[in-house]
Kinemage of the C-alpha trace (Angstrom):
@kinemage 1
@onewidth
@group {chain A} dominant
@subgroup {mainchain}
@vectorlist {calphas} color= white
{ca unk a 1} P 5.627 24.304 -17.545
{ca unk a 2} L 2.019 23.278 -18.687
{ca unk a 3} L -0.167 22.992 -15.505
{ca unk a 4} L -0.892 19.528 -14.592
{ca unk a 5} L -4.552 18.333 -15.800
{ca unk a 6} L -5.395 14.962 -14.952
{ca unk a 7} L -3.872 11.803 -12.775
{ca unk a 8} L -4.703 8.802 -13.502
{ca unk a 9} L -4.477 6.365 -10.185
{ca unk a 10} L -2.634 3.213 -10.468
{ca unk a 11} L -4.602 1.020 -7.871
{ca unk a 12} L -5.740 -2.552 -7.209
{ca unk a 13} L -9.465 -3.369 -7.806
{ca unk a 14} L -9.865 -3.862 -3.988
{ca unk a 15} L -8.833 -0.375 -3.961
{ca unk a 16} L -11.534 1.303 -5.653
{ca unk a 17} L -14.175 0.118 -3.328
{ca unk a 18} L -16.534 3.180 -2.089
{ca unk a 19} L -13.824 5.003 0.178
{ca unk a 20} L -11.120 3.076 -0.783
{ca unk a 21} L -8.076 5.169 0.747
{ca unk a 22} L -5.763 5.245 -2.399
{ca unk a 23} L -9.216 6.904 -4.547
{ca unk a 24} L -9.467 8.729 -0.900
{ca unk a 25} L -5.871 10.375 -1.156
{ca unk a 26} L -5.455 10.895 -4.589
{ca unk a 27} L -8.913 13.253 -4.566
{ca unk a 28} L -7.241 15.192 -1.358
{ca unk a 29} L -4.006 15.690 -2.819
{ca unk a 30} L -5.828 16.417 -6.458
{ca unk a 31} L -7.455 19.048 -4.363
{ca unk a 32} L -4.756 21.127 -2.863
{ca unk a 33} L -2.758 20.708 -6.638
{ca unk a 34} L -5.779 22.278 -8.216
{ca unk a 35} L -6.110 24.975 -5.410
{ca unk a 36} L -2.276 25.734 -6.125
{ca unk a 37} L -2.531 25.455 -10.313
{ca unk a 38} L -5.724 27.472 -10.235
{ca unk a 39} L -7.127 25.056 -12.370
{ca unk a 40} L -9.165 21.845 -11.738
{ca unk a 41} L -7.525 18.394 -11.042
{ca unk a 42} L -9.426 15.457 -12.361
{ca unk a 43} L -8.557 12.116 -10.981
{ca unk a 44} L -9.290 9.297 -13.511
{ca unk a 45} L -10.155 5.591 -11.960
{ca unk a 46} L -8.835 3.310 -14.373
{ca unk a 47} L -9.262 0.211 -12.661
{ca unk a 48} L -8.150 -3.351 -13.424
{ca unk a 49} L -5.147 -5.744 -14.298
{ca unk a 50} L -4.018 -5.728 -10.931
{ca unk a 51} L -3.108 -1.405 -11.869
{ca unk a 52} L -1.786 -2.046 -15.274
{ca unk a 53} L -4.105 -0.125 -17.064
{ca unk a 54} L -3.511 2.894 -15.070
{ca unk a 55} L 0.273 2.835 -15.725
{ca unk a 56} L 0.611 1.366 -19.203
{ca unk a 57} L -2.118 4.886 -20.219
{ca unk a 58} L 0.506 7.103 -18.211
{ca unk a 59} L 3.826 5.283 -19.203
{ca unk a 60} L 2.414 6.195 -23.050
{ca unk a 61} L 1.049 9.976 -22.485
{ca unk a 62} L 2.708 12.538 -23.283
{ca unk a 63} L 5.818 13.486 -21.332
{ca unk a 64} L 4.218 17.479 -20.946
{ca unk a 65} L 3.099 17.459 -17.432
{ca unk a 66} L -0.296 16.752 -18.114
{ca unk a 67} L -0.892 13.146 -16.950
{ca unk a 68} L 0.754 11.368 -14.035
{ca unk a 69} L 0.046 8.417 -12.208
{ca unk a 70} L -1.057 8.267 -8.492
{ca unk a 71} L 0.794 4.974 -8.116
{ca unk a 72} L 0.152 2.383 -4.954
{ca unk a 73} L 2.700 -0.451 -4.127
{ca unk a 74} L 0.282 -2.386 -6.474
{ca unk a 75} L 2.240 -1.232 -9.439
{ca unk a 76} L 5.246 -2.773 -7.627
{ca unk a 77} L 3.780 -6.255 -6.523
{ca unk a 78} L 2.511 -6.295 -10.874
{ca unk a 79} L 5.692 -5.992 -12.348
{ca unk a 80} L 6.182 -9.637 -10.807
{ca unk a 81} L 2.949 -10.852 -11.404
{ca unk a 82} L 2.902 -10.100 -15.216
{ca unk a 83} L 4.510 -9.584 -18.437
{ca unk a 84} L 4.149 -5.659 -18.821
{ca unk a 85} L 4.234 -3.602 -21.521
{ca unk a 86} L 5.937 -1.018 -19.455
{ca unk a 87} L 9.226 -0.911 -17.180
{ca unk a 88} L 7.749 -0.231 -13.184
{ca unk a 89} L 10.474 2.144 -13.253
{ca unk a 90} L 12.537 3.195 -16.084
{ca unk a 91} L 9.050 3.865 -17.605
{ca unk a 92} L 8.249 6.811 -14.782
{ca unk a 93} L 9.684 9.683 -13.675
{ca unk a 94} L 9.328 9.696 -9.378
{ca unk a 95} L 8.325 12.537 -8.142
{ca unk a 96} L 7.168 11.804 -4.542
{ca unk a 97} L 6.012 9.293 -2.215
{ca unk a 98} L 3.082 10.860 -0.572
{ca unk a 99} L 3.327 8.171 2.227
{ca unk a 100} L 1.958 5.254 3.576
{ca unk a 101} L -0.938 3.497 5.330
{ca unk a 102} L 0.403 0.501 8.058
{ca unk a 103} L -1.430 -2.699 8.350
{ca unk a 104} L -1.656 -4.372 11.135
{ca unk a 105} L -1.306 -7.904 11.765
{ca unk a 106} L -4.399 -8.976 13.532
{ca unk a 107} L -5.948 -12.345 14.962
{ca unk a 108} L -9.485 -13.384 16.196
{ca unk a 109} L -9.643 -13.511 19.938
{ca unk a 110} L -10.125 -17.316 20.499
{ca unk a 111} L -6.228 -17.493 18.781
{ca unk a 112} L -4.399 -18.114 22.050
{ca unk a 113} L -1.450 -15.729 21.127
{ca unk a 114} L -1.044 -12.307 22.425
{ca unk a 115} L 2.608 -11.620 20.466
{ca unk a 116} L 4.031 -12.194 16.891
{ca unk a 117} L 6.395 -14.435 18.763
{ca unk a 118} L 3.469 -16.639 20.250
{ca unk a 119} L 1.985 -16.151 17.084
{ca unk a 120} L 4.958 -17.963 15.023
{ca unk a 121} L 5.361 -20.876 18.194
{ca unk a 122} L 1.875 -21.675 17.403
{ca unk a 123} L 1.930 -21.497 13.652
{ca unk a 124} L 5.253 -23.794 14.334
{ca unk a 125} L 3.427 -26.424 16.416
{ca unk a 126} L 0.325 -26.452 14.191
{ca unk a 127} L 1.581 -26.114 10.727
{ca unk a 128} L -0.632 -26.149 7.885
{ca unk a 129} L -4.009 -25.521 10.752
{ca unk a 130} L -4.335 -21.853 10.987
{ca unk a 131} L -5.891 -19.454 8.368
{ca unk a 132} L -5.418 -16.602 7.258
{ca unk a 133} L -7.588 -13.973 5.113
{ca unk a 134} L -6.490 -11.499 2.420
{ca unk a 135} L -8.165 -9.831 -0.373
{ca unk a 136} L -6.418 -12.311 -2.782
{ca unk a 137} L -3.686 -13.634 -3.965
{ca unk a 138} L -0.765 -10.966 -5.068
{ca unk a 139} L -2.790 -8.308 -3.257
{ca unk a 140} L -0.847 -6.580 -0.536
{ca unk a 141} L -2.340 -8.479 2.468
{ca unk a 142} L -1.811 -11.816 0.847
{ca unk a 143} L 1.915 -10.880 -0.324
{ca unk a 144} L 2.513 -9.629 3.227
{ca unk a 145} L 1.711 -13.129 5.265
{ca unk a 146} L 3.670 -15.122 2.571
{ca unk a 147} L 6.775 -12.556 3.210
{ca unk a 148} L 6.293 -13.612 7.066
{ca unk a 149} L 5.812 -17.205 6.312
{ca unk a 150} L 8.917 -17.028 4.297
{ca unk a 151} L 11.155 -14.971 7.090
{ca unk a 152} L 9.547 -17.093 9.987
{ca unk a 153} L 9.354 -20.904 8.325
{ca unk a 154} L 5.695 -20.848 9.174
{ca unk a 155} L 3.282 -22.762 7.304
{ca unk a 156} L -0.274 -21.010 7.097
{ca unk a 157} L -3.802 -21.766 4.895
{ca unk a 158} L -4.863 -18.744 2.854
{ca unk a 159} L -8.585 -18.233 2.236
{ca unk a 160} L -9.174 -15.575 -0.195
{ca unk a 161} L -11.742 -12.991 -0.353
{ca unk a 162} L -12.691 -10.432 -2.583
{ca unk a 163} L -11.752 -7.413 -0.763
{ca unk a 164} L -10.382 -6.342 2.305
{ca unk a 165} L -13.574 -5.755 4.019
{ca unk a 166} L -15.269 -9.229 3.324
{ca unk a 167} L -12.146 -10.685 4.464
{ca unk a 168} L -12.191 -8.804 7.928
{ca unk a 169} L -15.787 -9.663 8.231
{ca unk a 170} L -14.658 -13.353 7.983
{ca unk a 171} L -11.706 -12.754 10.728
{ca unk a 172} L -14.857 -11.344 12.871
{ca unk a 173} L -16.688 -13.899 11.951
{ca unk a 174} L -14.301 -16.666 12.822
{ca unk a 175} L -13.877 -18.156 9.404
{ca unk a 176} L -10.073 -17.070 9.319
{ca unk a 177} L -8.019 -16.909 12.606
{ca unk a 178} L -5.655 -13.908 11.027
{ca unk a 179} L -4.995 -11.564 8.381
{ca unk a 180} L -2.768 -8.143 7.500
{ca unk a 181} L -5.508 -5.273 7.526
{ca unk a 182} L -5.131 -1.778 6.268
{ca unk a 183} L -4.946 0.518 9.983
{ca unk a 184} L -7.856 2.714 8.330
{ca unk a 185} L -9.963 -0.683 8.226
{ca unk a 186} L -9.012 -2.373 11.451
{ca unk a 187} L -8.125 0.490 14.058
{ca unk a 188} L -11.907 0.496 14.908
{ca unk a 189} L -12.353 -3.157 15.424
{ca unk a 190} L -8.973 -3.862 16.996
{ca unk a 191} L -10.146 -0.446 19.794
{ca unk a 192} L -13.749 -2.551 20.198
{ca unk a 193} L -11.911 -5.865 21.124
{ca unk a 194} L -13.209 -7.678 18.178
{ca unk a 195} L -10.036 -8.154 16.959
{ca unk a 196} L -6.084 -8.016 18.522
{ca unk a 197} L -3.611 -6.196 16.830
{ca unk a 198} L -0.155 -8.107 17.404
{ca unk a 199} L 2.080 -5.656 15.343
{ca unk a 200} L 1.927 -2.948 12.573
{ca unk a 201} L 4.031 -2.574 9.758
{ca unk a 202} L 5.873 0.314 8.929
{ca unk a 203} L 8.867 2.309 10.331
{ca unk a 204} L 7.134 3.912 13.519
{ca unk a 205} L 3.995 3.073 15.596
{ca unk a 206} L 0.672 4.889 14.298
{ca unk a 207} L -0.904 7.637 16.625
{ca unk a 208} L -3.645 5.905 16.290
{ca unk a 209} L -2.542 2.555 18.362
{ca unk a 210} L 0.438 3.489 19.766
{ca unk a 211} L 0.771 0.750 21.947
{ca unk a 212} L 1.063 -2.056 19.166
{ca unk a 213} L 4.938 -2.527 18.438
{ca unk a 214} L 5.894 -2.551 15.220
{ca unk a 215} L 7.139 -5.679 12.964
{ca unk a 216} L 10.816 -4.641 13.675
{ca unk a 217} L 10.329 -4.649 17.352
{ca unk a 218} L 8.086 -7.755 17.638
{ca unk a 219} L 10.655 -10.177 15.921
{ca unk a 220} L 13.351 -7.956 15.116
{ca unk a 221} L 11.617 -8.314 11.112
{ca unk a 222} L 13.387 -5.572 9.620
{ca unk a 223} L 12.009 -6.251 5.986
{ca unk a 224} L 8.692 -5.375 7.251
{ca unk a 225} L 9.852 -1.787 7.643
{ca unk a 226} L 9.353 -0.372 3.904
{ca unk a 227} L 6.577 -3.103 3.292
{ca unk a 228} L 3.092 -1.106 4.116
{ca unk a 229} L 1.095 0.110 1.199
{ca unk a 230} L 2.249 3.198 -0.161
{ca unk a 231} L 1.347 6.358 -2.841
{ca unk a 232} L 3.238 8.178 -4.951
{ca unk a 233} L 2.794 10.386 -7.704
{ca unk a 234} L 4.832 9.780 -10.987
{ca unk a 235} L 5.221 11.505 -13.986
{ca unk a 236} L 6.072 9.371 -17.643
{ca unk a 237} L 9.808 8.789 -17.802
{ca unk a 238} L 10.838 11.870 -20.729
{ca unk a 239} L 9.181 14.171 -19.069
{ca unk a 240} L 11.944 17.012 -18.073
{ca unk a 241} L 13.530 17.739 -15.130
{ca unk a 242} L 12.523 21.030 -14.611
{ca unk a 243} L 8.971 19.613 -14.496
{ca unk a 244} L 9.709 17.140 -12.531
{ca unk a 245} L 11.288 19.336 -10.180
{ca unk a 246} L 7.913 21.856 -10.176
{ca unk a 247} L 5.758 18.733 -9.312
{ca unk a 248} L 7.771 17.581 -6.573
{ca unk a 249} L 7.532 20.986 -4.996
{ca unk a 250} L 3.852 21.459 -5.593
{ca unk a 251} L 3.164 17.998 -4.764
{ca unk a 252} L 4.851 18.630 -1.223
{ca unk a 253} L 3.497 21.196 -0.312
{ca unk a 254} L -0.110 20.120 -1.117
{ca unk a 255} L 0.294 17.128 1.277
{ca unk a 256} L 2.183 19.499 3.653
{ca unk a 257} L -0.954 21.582 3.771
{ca unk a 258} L -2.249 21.559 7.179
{ca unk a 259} L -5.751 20.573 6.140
{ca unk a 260} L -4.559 17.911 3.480
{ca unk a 261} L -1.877 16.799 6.389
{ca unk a 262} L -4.934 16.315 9.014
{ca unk a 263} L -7.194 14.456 6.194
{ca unk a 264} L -4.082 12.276 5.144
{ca unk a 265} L -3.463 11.777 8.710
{ca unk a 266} L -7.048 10.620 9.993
{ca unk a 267} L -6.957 8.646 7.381
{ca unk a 268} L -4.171 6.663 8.928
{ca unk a 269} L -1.702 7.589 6.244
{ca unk a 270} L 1.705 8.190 7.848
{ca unk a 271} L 3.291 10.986 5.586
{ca unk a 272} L 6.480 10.369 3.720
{ca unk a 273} L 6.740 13.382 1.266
{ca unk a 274} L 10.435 12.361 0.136
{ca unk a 275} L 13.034 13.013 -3.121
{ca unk a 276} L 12.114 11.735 -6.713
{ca unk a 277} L 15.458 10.257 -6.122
{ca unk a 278} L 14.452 8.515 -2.788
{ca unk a 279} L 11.054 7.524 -4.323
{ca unk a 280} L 12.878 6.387 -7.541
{ca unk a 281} L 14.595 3.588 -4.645
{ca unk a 282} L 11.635 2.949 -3.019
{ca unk a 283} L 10.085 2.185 -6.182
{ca unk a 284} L 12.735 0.038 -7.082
{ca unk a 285} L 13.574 -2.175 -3.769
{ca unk a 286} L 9.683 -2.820 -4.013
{ca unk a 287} L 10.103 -4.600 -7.300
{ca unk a 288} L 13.165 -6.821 -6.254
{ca unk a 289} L 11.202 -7.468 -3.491
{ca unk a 290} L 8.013 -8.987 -4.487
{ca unk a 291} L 9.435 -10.035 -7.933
{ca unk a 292} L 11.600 -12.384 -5.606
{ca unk a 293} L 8.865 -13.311 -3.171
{ca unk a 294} L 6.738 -14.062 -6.345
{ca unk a 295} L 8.748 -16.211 -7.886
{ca unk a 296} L 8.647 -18.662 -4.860
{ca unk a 297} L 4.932 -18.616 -4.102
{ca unk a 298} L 1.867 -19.970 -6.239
{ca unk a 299} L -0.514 -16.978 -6.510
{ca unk a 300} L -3.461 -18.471 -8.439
């Protein structure tokens, strides 16, 4: 097969921020591919349209091998948020999910709630007076709340922000009481006492804050479980199997590196590393998903 040149990353604008960790893992695992190919690896940014861009240019290129797409759960939430020009997933090959990053759920000290449960009581008693911070509407953060409000009956005030680290400044700040924040964002502030981390998403606790439950064990939330911000690499959809089928085995094994699995790792990322086919699910569920969740929230 024709070595693999270029990926172009499918991410969110919040996303490309300086150290943003889908840019972050996408250059790591472009590194061990390129070590492996004996070639360079050149990761493209092309930004905007909530990750259109980046998958519309892969979805058209050639089906050789040459360009994939470092995809985020962005390219999931879009295909509910706009009329594409692409199919989320008949217009990809999956080759792997690299993994994920958790978020936790966090709230400013002065909220008098030290569980999800007290957490939903209060929202319960006070509806419509608490206010939570995201880095927009149909970003991650903001699509994570409403899928609580939804599952809970809660009734919260979102204040947007444009990015993830203004709106944990306003959290710190006071301006917002709570807000879903990426683990590689918040694990410093929530260690400080700045902030308290009621629960994390994802299927297992992180290393790096063991002692916060997860979503499933705080309320018993199971639809929290697959609902952390992910990356994958895809391929477009002709491209053949027995490409496919090299990527997926180079892929692994460049995040199975033990110094890509350590940067990944610090990073926050819990690693996945699964089956186009289980990817090609993932993938999938995460469009029914937010296409439903979408389709009963206003995300202007």
């Amino acid at each position: 097969m024709p070595p693999v040149s270029r990926i172009a990353p499918c991410v969110s604008s919040s996303a490309l921020l300086p150290g943003g960790s889908t840019d972050i893992s996408a250059r790591i695992v472009a590194r061990k591919l390129s070590e492996i190919w004996g070639q360079p690896v050149v990761v493209e940014n092309r930004a905007g349209a909530d990750s259109t861009i980046a998958g519309e240019a892969v979805a058209r290129a050639s089906s050789d091998g040459h360009t994939l797409l470092w995809a985020s759960n962005a390219h999931t939430i879009a295909a509910g948020m706009h009329k594409l020009n692409y199919d989320s997933v008949k217009s990809f090959a999956a080759v792997t999910q690299m993994g994920y990053i958790p978020d936790f759920l966090v709230v400013h000290p002065s909220l008098a709630v030290s569980s999800v449960k007290d957490l939903i009581l209060l929202a319960k008693a006070k509806p419509g007076q608490i206010n939570f911070g995201s880095s927009g509407a149909g970003t991650s953060p903001y699509l994570e709340m409403a899928l609580l409000m939804k599952l809970t009956g809660i009734n919260l005030v979102h204040v947007a922000y444009k990015g993830g680290a203004p709106a944990l400044v306003a959290l710190l700040g006071g301006e917002v009481q709570l807000l879903f924040g990426s683990l590689s964002n918040t694990a410093s502030q929530v260690k400080a006492g700045k902030v308290r981390a009621l629960a994390i998403t994802g299927t297992v606790r992180s290393s790096l804050a063991p002692e916060v439950p997860t979503m499933a064990e705080a309320i018993n939330l199971n639809d929290f479980v697959s609902s952390s911000p992910w990356n994958g690499l895809m391929a477009p959809a002709q491209t053949a199997k027995s490409i496919v089928k090299k990527l997926h085995a180079d892929a692994v094994a460049a995040i199975r590196s033990p110094d890509a699995q350590k940067a990944l790792t610090d990073l926050g990322f819990v690693i996945v590393a699964d089956t186009p086919e289980q990817f090609t699910k993932t993938v999938a569920n995460d469009v029914a998903r937010w296409s439903s969740l979408l389709k009963t929230i206003d995300v202007r």
